[in-house]
C-alpha positions in Angstrom: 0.0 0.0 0.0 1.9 3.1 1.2 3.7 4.3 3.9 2.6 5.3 7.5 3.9 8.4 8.7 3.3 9.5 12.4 2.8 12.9 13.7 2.0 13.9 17.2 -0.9 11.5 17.7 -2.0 11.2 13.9 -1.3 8.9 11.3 -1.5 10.2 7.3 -1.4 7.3 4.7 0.0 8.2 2.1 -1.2 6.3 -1.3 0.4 6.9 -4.8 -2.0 8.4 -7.1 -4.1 6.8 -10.2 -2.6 7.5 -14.0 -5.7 8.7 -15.1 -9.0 9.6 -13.3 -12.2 8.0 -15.4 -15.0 10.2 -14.4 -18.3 7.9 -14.8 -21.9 9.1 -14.6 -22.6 8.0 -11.2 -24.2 11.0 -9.6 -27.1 10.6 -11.8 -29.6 8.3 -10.6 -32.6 7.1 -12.8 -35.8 8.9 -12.4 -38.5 7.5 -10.3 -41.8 6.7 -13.1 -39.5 5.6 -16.2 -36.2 4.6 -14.5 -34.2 5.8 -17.4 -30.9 7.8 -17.0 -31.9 9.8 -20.2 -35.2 11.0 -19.0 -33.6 11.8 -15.5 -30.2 14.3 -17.7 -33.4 15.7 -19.7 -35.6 16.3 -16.5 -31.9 18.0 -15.1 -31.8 20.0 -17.9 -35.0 21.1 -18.2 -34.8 22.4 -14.4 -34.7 25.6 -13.5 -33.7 27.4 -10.2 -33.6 24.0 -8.7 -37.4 23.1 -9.2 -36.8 19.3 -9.8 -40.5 18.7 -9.2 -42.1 21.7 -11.2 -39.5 19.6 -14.3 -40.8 16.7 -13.4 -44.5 17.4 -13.5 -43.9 19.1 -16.8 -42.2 15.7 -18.4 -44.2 13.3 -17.1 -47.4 15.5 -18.1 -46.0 15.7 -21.9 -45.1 12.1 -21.8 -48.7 11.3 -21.1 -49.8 13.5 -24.2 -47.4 12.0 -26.4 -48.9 8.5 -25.3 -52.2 9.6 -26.5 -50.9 11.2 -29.5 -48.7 8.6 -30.9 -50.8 5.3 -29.1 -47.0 4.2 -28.4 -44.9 3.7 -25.5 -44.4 7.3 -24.5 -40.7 6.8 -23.6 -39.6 5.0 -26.8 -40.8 7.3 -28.6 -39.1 10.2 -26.6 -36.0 7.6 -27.2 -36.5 7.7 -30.5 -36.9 11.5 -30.8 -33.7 12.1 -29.0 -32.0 9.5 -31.2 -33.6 11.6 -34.5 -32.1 14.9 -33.3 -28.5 13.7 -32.3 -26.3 15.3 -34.9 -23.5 13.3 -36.1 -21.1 15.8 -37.4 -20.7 19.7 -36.4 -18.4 22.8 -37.9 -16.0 24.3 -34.7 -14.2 27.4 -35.6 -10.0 26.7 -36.5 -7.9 29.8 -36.9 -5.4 29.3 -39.4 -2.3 31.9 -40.9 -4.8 34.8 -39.4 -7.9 33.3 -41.1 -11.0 31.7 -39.1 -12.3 28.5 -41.1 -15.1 26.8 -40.5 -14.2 23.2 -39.9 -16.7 20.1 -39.7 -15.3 17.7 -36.8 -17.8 14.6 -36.2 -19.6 14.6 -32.6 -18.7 12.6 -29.9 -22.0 10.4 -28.3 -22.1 12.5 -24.8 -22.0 16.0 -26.8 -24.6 14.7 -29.3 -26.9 13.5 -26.4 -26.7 16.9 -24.7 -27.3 18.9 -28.0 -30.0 17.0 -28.7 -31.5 17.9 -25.6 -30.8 21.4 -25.4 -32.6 21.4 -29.3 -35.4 20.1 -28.3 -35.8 22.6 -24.5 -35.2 25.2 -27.3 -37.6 24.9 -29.5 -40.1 23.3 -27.1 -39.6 27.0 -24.8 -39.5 29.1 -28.7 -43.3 28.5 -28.4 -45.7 30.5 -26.8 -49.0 30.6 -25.7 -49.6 26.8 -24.5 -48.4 25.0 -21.5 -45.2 24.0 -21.7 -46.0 20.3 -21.0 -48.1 20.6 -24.5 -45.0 22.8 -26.1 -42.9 19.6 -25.2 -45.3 17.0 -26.5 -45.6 18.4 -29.3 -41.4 18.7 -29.9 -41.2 15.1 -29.1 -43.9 14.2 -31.4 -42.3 16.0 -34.2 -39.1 14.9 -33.7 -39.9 11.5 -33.4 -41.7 11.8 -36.6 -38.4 14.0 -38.3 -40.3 17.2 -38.3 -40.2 20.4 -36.5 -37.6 23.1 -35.5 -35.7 20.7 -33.4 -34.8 18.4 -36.6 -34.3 21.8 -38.7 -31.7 22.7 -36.0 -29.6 19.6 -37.0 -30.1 19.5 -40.7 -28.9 23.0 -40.7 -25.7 21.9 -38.7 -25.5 19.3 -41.0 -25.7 21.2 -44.3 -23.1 23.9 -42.7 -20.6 20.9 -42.2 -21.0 19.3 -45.3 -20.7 23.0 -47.2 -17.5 23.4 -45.2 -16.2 20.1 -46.3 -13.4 21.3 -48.4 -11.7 22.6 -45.1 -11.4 19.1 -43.4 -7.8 19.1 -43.5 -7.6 21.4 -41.0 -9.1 19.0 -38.3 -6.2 18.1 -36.5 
């Protein structure tokens, strides 16, 4: 192990340190009425001003709706909807000899999860004038079915990657 050191009346242990830490996803516990990670990081995401609840009532009310809409299980298709709005490839700004290209890089799974998400809050709160658990709903629905301004979101990134394509090279 490593070596006890005594001073006055305490002992430190001293232990040599691990290469590399792995952080894992173990603070997130799976929510209560699906027990599904996903719909616990959406629910987190969703949150504001730490009203967990308030999230949760809004979710699990839109998840009812999109059971009645689609006459599906509710959380497949919210699976499926997520999975519809993942992007798979993005443009990040390289600056090269003074000049700022646009460079498409493909997206790693967590970072596709978590814009997928953040679409779909977006254009779910970009509505106005109904609830929000019927906003939601309805975002789900349409991106489960490829529609709506959460799919538009990715087929614009898309488009912008593959019209930067020529600049590739300069993904280092």
């Amino acid at each position: 192990m490593g070596k006890r050191f005594s001073k006055r009346e305490e002992t430190v242990q001293v232990q040599a340190m691990p290469a590399k830490i792995r952080v894992t996803g173990r603070g997130l516990r799976p929510d209560a009425k699906f027990n599904d990670l996903l719909v616990s990081k959406f629910i987190n995401c969703m949150m504001y001003c730490g009203q967990k609840t308030a999230s949760q009532g809004v979710f699990y009310g839109a998840m009812e709706l999109v059971g009645q809409r689609t006459g599906n299980n509710p959380l497949e298709v919210f699976q499926t909807a997520i999975n519809n709005v993942k992007p798979m490839i993005e443009v990040k700004s390289r600056r090269v000899g003074g000049a700022t290209w646009q460079v498409p890089v493909e997206v790693n799974r967590k970072r596709a999860q978590s814009l997928a998400i953040r679409w779909i809050l977006e254009a779910a709160r970009g509505k106005k004038g109904r609830p929000m658990s019927e906003r939601l709903a309805g975002e789900i629905v349409d991106a489960f079915k490829k529609e709506g301004a959460a799919i538009a979101k990715r087929e614009n990134t898309h488009k912008m990657a593959e019209a930067n394509k020529a600049f590739a090279h300069f993904a280092w």
